[in-house]
N, C-alpha and C positions, 0 to 999 in steps of 0.2 A: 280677699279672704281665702285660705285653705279649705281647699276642700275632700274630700271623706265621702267614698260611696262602699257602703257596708252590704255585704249582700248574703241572706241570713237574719232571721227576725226570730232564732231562738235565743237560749239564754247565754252565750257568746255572743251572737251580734247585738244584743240589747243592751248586754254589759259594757260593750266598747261603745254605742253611743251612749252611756251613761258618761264613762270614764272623759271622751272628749267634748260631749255638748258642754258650752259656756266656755270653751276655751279657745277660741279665734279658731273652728273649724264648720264650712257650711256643709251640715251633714246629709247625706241622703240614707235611708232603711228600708230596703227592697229585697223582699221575699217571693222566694220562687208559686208555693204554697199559696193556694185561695181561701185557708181558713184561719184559724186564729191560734195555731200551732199549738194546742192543747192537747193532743191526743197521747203524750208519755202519760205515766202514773203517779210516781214520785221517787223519794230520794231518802238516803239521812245525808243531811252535808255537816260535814264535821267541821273543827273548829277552826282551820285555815279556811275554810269555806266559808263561813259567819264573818271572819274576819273582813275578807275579800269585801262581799253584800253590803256588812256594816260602809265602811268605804266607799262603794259605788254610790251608796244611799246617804252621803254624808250630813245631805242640807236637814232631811227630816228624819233620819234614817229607817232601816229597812219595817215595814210595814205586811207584815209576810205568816201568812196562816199555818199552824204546825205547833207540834210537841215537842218542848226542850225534852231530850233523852240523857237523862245519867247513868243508866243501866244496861251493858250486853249479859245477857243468861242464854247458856247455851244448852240444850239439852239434850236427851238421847231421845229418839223415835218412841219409845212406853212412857215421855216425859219424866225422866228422872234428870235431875239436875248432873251436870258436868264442869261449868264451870260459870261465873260471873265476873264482870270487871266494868270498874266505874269508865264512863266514856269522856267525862269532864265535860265538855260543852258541846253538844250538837244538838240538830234537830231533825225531825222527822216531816216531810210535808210532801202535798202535793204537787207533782211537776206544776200544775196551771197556779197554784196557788203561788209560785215563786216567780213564775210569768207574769200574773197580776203586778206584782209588787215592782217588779223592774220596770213596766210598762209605767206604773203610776207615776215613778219617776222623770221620765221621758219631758220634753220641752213641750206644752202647748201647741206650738206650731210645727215639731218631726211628726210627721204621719208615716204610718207602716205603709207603704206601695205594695201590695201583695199581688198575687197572681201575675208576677213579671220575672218569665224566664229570660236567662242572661246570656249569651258567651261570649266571649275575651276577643276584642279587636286586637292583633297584631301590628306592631310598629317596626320601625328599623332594629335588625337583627333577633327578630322576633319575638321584644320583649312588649308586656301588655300596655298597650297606648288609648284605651277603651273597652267599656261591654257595649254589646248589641242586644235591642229588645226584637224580640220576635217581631214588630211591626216592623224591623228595619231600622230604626233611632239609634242613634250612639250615643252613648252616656261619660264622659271624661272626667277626669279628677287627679289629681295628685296623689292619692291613695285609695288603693281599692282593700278593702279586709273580706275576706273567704269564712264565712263562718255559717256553712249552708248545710253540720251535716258530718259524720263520718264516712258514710258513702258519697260522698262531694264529689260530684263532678267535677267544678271547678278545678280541684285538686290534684282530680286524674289528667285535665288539661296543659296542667304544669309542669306534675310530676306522672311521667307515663311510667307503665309496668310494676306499679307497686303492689307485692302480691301479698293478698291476707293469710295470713295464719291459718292453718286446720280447724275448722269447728270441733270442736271437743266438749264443750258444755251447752246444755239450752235450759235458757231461763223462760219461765212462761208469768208472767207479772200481771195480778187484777187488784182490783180494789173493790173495795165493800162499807157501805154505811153500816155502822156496828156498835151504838152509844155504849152497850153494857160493855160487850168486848173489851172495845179501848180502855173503858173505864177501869177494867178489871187489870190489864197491861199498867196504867199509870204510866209512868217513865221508864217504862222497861222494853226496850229491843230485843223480842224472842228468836231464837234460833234453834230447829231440830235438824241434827245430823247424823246421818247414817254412817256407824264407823266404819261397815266395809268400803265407804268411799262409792262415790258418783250419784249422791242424793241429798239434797237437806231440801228444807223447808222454812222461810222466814214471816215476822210480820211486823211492821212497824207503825205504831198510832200516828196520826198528822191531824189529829184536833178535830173538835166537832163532831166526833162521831166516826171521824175517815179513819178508815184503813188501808194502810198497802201490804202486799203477800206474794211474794215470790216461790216457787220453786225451783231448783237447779234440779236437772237431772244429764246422768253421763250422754254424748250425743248418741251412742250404740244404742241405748236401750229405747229412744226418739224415733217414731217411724217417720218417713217423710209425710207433707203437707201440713194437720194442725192448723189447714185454713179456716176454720169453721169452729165456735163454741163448742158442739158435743166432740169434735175429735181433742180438743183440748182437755173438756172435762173426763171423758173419758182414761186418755193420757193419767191425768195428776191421779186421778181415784185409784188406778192400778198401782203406781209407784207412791200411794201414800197412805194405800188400802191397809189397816191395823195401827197407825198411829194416833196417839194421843192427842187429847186437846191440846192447843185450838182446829188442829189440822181440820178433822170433822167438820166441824161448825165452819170453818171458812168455804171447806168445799160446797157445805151445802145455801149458804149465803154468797156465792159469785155468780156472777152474769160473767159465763167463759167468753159469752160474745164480743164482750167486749176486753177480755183480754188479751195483752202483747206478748207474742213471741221472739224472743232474740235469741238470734245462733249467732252466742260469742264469740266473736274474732278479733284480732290486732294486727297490726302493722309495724315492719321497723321504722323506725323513727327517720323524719324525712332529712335529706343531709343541712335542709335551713328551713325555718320558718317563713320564710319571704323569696319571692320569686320577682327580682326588677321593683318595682312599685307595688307590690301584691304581699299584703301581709295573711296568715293563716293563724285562726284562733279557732280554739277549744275542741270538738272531735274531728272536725277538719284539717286540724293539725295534727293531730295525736290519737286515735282513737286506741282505748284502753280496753282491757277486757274488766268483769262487772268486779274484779274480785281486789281493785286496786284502792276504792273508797275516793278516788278525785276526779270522775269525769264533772261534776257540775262544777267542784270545786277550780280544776284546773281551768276548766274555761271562762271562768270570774277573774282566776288572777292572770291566764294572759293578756285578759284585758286592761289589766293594770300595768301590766309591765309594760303594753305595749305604748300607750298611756304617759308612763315614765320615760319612756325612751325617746318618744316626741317632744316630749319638754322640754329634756335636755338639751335638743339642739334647735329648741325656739328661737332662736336668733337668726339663723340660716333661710335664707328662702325656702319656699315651701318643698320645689322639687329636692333641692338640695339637702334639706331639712327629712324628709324622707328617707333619701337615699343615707342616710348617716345616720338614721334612726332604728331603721329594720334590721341591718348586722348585730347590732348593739340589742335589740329586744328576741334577735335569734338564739344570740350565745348567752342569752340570762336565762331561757328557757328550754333548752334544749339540754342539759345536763337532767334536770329535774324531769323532763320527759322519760330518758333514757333510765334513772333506775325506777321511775312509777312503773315503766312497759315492764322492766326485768322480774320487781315486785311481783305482780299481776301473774305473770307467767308462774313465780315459782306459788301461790296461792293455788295456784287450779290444782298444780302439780302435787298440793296437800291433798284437795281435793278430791282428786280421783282416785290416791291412792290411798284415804279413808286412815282412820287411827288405829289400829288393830297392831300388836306389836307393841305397842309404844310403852307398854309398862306404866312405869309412874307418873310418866308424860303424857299419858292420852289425853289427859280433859285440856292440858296445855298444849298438846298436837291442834286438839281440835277448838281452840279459841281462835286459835292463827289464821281460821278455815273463812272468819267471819268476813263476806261480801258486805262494805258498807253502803256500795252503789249501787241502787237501783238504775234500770234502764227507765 
């Protein structure tokens, strides 16, 4: 039998053993990580991203807690409306809520290996011929998949010197149970943006009562650290001190304690997704910044492409089969990488530079501004 050691138990590596359990591959899913990798907030995944889940989830299909959203309403900081537009089919949910679902999918007998850090045995000419666990054990396979992580180390093993982009925006992301809230939201994904540029403020329902709420703010006006809930809450109250409902009411309903701070960065795009026998999915491979709308979605369909590419040349023996798989699932993927990063980049660049100016195009300046991705 073919074997498959995925290393990475988020929603890339869960996705690609979705994609290959049942298909003549003996899989291993080994996470670095001692807990149950829950700890992001959530998302909207739009409707290549639905598409994607619907697919991974084919036998029973996706089972997955959240609000279909057909509504972006974007508004100004005093809540005056700016602009709306139908979003067609997405959703709003919880990161753990979309881990559940994927997980439920999972084969009876794959169990997640967690709390098992890895690194890459070397073979002739130094391509990866195994990982080592930290007891010393070597683990083999004919395919190993990287899906550990946009700070991946794996990745920096491969590919050395890849430098991140300047932090230029920081998002601070909490959640809040809020039955009236949401209820009041329905199917509408709120956005307030500050038109001199380097502020907004978002929120999206994900059912039940959940909410998620983001803030972007420029990095210049970000002190360092924000380790701690009050340097957080603090933070937002100043830069969202006079704004209109919902702002209020969120700040004064979150536990900052428990929210995440990301200082968004990217990377250029690596020269291949595959490295020897080593495939790379989802921020592992690509990491995006928040303002592109396909980090969850993109690492669902590498999975599938990667997926499709093994198929292909199911006839071939395994290593074989491999080796003629990855160039083929590199170059289906790496065009569509190249203009999401370019996307992403010029998004912020709306961003920072705010709508002011723009005449009769402002409220359509600032629709373009809308980040679909949560971290």
């Amino acid at each position: 039998m073919r074997s498959v050691i995925i290393l990475g138990s988020g929603i890339a590596g869960l996705s690609c053993a979705l994609r290959l359990q049942g298909r003549g591959w003996d899989l291993r899913l080994i996470e670095r990580g001692g807990g149950d990798g829950r700890s992001g907030h959530g998302f909207i995944v739009p409707a290549n991203g639905l598409s994607a889940l619907s697919t991974l989830c084919a036998v029973t299909g996706p089972r997955v807690q959240g609000t279909l959203l057909d509504c972006f309403e974007l508004r100004s900081p005093q809540g005056e409306p700016r602009a709306t537009e139908h979003l067609g089919v997405a959703m709003g949910m919880r990161h753990s809520a979309l881990l559940d679902a994927l997980r439920a999918e999972l084969a009876p007998d794959l169990a997640i290996e967690q709390g098992l850090a890895v690194d890459f045995v070397r073979g002739a000419g130094g391509e990866v011929a195994g990982v080592r666990l930290e007891s010393g054990e070597v683990l083999q396979a004919d395919l190993y998949v990287v899906a550990d992580g946009c700070r991946s180390r794996l990745r920096g093993a491969l590919f050395a010197g890849r430098a991140w982009s300047p932090v230029r925006v920081v998002e601070v992301v909490s959640h809040l149970c809020d039955p009236a809230l949401e209820a009041s939201l329905g199917r509408r994904f709120v956005k307030m943006v500050d038109p001199d540029g380097g502020r907004a403020m978002g929120v999206v329902p994900c059912g039940r009562g959940q909410l998620v709420w983001f803030a972007q703010i420029e990095a210049s006006r970000v002190p360092d650290g924000l380790c701690d809930g009050a340097s957080r809450e603090a933070l937002l109250r100043r830069e969202l001190a006079g704004w209109a409902d919902p702002a209020p009411r969120l700040l004064d309903g979150t536990d900052f304690s428990r929210s995440y701070v990301w200082r968004a960065a990217d990377m250029e795009p690596l020269p291949a997704l595959f490295h020897g026998p080593v495939a790379l999915v989802g921020d592992a491979a690509h990491p995006f910044l928040p303002f592109t709308s396909q980090g969850v979605s993109a690492a669902m369909e590498d999975a599938l492409a990667l997926g499709e590419a093994l198929d292909a040349v199911s006839f071939l023996p395994a290593a074989a089969a491999v080796r003629a798989a990855l160039p083929r699932y590199s170059a289906a993927r790496l065009p569509l990488v190249s203009r999401t990063l370019a996307g992403g980049r010029a998004l912020q660049e709306r961003f920072l530079a705010g709508c002011q100016g723009l005449g009769p195009q402002a409220a359509e300046g600032e629709r373009r501004l809308v980040p679909m991705c949560l971290p």
